[in-house]
C-alpha positions as CSV (number, residue, x, y, z in Angstrom):
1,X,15.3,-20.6,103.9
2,X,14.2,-16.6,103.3
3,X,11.9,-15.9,105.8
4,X,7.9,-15.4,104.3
5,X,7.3,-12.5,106.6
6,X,10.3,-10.4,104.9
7,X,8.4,-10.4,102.1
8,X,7.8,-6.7,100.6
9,X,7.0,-4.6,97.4
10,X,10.0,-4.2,94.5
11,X,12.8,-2.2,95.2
12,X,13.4,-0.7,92.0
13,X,16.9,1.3,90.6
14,X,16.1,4.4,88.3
15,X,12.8,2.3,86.8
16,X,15.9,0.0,85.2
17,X,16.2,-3.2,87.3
18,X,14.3,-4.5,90.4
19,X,14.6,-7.0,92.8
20,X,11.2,-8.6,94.7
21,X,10.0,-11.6,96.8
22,X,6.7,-12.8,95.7
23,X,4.2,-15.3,97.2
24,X,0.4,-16.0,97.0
25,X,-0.4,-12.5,98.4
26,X,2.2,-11.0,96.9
27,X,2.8,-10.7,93.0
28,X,5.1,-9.7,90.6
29,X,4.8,-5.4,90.6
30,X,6.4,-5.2,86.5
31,X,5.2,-1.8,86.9
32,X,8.6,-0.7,88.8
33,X,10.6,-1.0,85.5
34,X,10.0,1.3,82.7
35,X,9.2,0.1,79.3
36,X,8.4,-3.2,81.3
37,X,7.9,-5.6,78.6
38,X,10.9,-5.3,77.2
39,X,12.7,-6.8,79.9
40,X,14.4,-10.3,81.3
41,X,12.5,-11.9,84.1
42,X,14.9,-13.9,86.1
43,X,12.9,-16.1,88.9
44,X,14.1,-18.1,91.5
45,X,11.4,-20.6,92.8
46,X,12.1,-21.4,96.4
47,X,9.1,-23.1,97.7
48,X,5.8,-24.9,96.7
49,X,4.2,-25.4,93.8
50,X,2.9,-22.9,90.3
51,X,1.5,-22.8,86.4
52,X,2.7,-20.5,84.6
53,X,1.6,-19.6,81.2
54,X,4.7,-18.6,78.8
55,X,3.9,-17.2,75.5
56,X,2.1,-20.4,74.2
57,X,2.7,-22.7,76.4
58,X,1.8,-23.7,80.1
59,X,4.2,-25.1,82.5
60,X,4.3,-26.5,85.9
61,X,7.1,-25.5,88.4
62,X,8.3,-26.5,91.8
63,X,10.6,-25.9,94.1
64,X,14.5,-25.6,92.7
65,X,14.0,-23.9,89.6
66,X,15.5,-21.2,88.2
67,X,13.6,-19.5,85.0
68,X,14.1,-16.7,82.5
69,X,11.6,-15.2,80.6
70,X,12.5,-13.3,77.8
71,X,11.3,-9.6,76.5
72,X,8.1,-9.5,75.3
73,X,7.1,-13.0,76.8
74,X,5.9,-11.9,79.8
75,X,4.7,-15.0,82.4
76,X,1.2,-15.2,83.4
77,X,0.4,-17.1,86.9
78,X,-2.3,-19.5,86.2
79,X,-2.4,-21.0,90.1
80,X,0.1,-21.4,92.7
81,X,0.2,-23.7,95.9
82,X,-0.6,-22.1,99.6
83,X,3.0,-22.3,100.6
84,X,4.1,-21.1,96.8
85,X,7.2,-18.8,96.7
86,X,10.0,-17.2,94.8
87,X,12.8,-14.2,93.9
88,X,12.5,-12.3,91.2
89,X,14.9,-10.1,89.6
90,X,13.3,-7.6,86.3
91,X,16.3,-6.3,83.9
92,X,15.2,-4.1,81.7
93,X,16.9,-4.6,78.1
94,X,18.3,-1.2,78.1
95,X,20.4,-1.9,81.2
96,X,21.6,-4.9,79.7
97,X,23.0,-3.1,76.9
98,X,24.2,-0.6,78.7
99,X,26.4,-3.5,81.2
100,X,29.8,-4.2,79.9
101,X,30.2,-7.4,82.0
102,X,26.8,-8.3,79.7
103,X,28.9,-7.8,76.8
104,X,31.4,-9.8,77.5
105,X,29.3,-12.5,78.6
106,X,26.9,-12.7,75.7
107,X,30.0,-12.6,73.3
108,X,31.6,-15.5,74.6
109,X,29.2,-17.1,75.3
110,X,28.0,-20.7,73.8
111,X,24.3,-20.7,74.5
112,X,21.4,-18.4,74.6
113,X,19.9,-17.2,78.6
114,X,16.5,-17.8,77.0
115,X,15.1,-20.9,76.0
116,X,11.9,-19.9,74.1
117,X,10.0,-23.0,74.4
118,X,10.6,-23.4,78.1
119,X,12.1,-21.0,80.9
120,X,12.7,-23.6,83.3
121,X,16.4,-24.4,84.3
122,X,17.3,-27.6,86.6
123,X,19.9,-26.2,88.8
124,X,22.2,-27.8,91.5
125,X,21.9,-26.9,95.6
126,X,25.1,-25.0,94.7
127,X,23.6,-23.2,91.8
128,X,20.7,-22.4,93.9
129,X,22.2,-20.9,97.0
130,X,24.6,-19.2,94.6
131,X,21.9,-17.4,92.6
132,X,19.7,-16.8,95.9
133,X,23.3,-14.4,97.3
134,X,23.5,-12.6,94.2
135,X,19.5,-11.6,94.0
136,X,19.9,-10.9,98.0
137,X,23.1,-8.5,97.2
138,X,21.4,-6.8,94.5
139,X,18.5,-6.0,96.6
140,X,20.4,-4.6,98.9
141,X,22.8,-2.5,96.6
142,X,18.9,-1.3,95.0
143,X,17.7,-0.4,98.5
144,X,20.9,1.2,99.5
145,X,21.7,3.3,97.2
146,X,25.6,4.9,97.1
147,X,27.3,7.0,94.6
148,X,28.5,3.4,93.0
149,X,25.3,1.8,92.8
150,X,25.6,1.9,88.8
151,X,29.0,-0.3,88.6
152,X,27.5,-2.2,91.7
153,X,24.6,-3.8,90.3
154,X,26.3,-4.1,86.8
155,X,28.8,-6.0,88.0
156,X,26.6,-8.2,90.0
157,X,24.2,-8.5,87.4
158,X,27.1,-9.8,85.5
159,X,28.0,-12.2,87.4
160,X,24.6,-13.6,87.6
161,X,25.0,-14.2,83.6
162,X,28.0,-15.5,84.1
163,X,27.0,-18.1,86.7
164,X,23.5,-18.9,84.6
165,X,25.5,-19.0,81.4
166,X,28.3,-21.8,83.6
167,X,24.8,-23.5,84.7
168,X,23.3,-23.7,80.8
169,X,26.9,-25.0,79.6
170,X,27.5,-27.5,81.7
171,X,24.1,-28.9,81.3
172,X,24.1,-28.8,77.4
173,X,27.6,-30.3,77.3
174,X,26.4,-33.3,79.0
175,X,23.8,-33.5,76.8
176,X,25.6,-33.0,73.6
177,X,28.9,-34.1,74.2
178,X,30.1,-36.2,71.5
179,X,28.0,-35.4,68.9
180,X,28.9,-34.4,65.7
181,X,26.3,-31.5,65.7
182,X,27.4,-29.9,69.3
183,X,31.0,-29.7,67.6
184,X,29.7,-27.9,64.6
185,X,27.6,-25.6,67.0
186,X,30.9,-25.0,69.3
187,X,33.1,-24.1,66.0
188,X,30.2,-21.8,64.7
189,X,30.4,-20.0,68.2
190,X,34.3,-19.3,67.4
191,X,34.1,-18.4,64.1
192,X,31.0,-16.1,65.3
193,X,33.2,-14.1,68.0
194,X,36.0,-13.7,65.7
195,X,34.1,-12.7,62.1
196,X,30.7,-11.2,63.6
197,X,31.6,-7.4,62.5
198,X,32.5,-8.3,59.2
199,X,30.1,-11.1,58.1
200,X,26.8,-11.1,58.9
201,X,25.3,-13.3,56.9
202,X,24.8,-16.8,57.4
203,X,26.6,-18.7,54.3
204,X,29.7,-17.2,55.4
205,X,29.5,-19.6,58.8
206,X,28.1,-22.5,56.7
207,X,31.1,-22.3,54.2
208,X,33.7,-21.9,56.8
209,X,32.1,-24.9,58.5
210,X,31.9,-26.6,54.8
211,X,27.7,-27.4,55.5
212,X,25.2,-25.5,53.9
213,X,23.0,-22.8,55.6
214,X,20.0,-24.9,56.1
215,X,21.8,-27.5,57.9
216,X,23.6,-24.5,60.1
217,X,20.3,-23.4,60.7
218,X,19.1,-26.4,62.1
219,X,22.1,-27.3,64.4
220,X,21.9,-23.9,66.1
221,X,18.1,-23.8,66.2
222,X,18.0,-27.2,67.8
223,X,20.8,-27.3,70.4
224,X,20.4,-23.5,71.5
225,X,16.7,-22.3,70.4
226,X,17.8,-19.1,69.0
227,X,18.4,-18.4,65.0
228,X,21.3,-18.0,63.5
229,X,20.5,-14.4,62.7
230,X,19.6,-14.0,66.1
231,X,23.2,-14.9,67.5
232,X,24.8,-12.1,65.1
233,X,22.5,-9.8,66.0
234,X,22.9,-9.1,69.5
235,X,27.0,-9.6,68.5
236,X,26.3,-6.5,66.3
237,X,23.8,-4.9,69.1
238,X,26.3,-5.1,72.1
239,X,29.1,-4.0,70.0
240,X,27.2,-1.2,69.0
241,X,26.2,0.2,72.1
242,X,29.6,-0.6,73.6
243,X,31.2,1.8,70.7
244,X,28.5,4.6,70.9
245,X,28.9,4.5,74.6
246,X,32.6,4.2,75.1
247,X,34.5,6.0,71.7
248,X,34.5,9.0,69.9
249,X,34.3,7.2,66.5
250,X,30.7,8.8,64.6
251,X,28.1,7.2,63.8
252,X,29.1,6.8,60.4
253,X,32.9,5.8,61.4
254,X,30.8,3.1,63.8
255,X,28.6,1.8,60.8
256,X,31.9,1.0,58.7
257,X,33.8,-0.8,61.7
258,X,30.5,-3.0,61.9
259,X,30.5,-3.1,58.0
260,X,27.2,-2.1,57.7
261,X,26.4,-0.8,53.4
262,X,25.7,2.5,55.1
263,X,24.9,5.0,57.9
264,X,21.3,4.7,57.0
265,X,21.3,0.8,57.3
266,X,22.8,0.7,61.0
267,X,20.8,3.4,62.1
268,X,17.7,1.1,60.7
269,X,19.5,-1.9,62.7
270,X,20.3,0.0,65.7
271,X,16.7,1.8,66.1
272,X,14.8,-1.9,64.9
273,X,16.4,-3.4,68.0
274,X,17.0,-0.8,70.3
275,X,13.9,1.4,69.8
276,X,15.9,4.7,69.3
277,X,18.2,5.8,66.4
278,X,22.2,5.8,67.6
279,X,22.5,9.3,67.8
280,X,20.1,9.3,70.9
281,X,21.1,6.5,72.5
282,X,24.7,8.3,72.6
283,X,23.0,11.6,73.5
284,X,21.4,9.6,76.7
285,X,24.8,7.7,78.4
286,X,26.4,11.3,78.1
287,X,23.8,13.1,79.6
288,X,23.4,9.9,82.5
289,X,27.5,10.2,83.1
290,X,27.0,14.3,83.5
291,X,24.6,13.4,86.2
């Protein structure tokens, strides 16, 4: 077990991502990201008991589970046991844009990381002391800072998707497998990776999957708690950023390749989501890789 009297204030990297042990005396310090509520909260809970109020609803946690809170959802402790205590890990969105081991994660990926209604993942002893290393690396590679902290702690933080994505597989497969409805959510997944630049709309997936929308609509909403729109979306979004970050195409050459109608329309995409139009968010990762 972490030892309670290691405990200490977040060690934060470039106000971007932060790692931090928190008990009764100690809270969650959001402050040490920038632009704070737009990030993931990922939270292992090590020891006792909390209630935490998410968005609308209140939940009660114990020792075991793993939870991420989405952007804009931040959690609210409500009470917490004497002996209550956990790992956190803030990721502000930009950094997960800017992480191409998140790309590749999210893109083939099955599920969504965030469960709207309820944060709370059941994990194995495995999981656990899996998760625990790669929040105990990170916070060290924040602390310690070298010349290849950047790659570092994207490729760790990429590996923690990857293991919570495994996790949220494995568990929905058990819990779907056989059903007609996981099948058609699995196929929609395929057809998503391969058709996302070209189609964005939702009849397209419906009529390749020979269903209509509404029914599409429900299977994806159900099993993975996101929307349909939701799923292409951060498809486009990744892809976006990926392209401004890592090509010479313009922004108008990158608008066509996502067949967007026009310039105009992905910039209104791109800024809607991101909070800045493409041509600054390009103007940003080359000024970041200059310094």
């Amino acid at each position: 077990m972490i030892n309670l009297e290691s405990s200490t204030s977040a060690q934060s990297w470039k106000g971007k991502i932060a790692c931090q042990y928190v008990d009764r005396n100690l809270r969650l310090d959001t402050n040490q990201v920038k632009t704070s509520v737009n990030s993931y909260i990922y939270a292992l809970f090590e020891k006792g008991e909390a209630t935490i109020k998410f968005g609308k609803h209140e939940i009660t946690i114990h020792e075991g589970s793993y939870l991420i809170f989405p952007p804009h959802i931040p959690p609210v402790l409500v009470s917490m046991s004497d002996d209550y205590y956990a790992l956190c890990l803030i990721v502000s969105s930009s950094f997960v844009y800017d992480c191409p081991m998140a790309r590749n994660v999210y893109q083939s990926a099955t599920f969504s990381l965030v469960n709207e209604d309820n944060p709370v993942m059941h994990i194995t002893n495995e999981e656990r002391e899996n998760f625990r290393t790669i929040f105990k690396v990170i916070m060290g590679h924040i602390t310690h800072c070298h010349n290849h902290t950047t790659e570092s702690l994207q490729s760790l933080y990429g590996l923690l998707l990857s293991d919570t994505m495994s996790a949220i597989e494995q568990n929905a497969q058990s819990s779907y497998l056989n059903h007609r409805s996981y099948e058609l959510f699995i196929e929609f997944n395929k057809l998503l990776r391969q058709h996302f630049c070209e189609h964005h709309d939702i009849t397209f997936y419906a009529d390749s999957l020979c269903i209509t929308p509404r029914y599409l609509s429900m299977i994806v909403k159900n099993i993975s708690h996101m929307t349909v729109a939701n799923y292409i979306n951060r498809h486009l979004m990744l892809e976006a950023c990926w392209l401004l970050k890592t090509t010479n195409l313009s922004i108008q050459q990158i608008s066509m390749k996502l067949h967007f109608s026009d310039q105009a329309s992905f910039s209104k995409f791109f800024k809607r989501l991101r909070g800045e139009n493409p041509l600054q968010y390009r103007r940003d990762k080359s000024r970041q890789t200059i310094e």
